[in-house]
Every structure is written in structure tokens, then in C-alpha cells.
C-alpha positions, -999 to 999 in steps of 0.1 A, spaced: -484 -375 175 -520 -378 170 -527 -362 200 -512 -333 193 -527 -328 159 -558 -334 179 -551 -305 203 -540 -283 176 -570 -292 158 -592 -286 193 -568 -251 194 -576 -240 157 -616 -248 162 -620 -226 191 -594 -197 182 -621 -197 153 -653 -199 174 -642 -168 191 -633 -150 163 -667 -143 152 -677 -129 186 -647 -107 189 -655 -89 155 -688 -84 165 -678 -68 197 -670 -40 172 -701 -26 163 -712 -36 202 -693 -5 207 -714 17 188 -745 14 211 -743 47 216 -756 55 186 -789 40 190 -821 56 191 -838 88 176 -819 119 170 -835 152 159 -819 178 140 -809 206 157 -823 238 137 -842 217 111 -879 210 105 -899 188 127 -893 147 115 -857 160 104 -830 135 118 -822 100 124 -827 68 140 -807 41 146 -813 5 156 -794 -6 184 -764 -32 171 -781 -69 174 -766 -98 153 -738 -79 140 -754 -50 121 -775 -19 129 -800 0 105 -800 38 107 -827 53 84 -827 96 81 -847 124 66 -846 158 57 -876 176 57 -880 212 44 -916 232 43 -934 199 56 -922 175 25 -890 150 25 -867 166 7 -842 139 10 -834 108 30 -804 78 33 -810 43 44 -780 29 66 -763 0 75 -730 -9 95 -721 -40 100 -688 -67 95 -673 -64 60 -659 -96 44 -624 -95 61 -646 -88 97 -637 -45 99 -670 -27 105 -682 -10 71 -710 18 67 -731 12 40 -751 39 31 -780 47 -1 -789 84 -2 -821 91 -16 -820 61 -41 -789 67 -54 -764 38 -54 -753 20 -25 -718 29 -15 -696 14 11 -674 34 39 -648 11 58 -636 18 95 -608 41 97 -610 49 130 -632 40 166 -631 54 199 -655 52 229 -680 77 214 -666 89 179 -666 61 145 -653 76 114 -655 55 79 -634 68 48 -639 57 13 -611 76 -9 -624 65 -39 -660 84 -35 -664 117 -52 -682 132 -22 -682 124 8 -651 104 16 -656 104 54 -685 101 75 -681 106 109 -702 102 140 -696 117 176 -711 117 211 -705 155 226 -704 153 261 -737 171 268 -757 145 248 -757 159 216 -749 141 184 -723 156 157 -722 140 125 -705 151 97 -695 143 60 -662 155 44 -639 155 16 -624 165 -12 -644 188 -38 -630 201 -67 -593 198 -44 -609 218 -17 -612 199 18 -654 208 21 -674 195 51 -712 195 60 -717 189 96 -752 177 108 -759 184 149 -783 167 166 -803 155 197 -816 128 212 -854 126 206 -885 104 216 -885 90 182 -924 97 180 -909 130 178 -892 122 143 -927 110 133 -943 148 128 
């Protein structure tokens, strides 16, 4: 008898050791996400740039700039929430933080929903197959479905720097 509570022990210790990995495998997913994106049709240092996934998390950090001066910018994070789903994390130009959970992943799209947001509720992020970056926020304003879509593509991130 004690060697089976010992193998179920053994069984229980390393269903858990993987589980941490597996979770993280998640936001492995997202690699292509990673590097410097430039907006298409904005102002030179308009876009983002995102960390590649390491430890569990990656940063993403983006700007707006209009007649040479930020006019606005968001710090990002996505990493494993507290019951291991991927959240995004995001605090527009020092306003509060607010958190966006997984809704949905694919090979090259990630969409995170919070319902409870006045605007946006969903943020989405997808690879186009030339390259190109489409993000977009949407939701609910005033009961009107509304949606603000930001295109973009990949740039030497010294590029994002003028």
C-alpha cells in the first residue's frame, strides 16, 4: 500500500512539474509578435515593439506620434493569469491598468476580451499573410459595436526611434 501512495505521490509531483511548462507553451506561441512594428500611414516613431516571450511574459511598449510630439502611448504585458490562461495587461497613457483574458488563439491571431471594460472590450492581434500586422480594438459604445483597427509593419526598431 505504501508503494502505491508513493507512486501516486511520484505521479502527482510530476503531472505538476509539467504543468507549469505547458502553460507557458502558451504565450511561446505568440513569438510572432515580437519585434518592431511601424504604423502604416502614421508619423515616423508611430508603432510598437514587442519583446519576444522569455520566462512566461512579453513587454510590448507603443506610441503615437502626431506633428513630431507623443500624443499618446500604452505599456503592455501578456503573460499567465492566476488560473495559468494568458492575460493582456495593458496601461494607456497612465491611465489605470486593465486586464484582457484569452478568448481565443490560433497560429497567428490572439484576441483577449474583457466585457466589463467601457472601451475596448477586445483587443486583437493578427499576422496577415504578406507580413503585415493588424491590430484592432473593439466594442461596445454607447450600444453600437465600434472598432479602431491599427495596421502595421515590421520595422528595424531603430526605425521606431525617429
Amino acid at each position: 500500500m505504501n508503494g502505491l501512495r508513493l507512486g501516486i505521490a511520484l505521479a502527482f509531483t510530476l503531472v505538476a512539474g509539467l504543468a507549469v511548462p505547458a502553460r507557458a507553451q502558451g504565450i511561446e506561441q505568440l513569438a510572432w509578435l515580437a519585434g518592431c512594428w511601424s504604423a502604416e500611414g502614421g508619423e515616423p516613431g508611430s508603432g510598437e515593439q514587442w519583446m519576444a516571450p522569455a520566462g512566461g511574459t512579453m513587454f510590448g511598449i507603443g506610441r503615437t506620434i502626431q506633428r513630431g510630439r507623443t500624443v499618446e502611448y500604452e505599456f503592455v504585458q501578456i503573460k499567465s493569469g492566476a488560473d495559468g490562461q494568458l492575460v493582456y495587461v495593458a496601461t494607456p497613457s497612465g491611465q489605470r491598468e486593465t486586464t484582457f483574458t484569452l478568448k481565443s488563439q490560433s497560429t497567428h491571431e490572439v484576441v483577449f476580451e474583457n466585457s466589463a471594460h467601457d472601451f475596448p472590450q477586445r483587443v486583437i492581434y493578427r499576422l496577415l499573410p504578406d507580413g503585415r500586422l493588424a491590430a484592432r480594438i473593439e466594442g461596445l459604445r454607447q450600444g453600437v459595436l465600434r472598432g479602431i483597427d491599427f495596421p502595421m509593419r515590421r520595422a528595424a526598431c531603430e526605425a521606431l526611434a525617429r
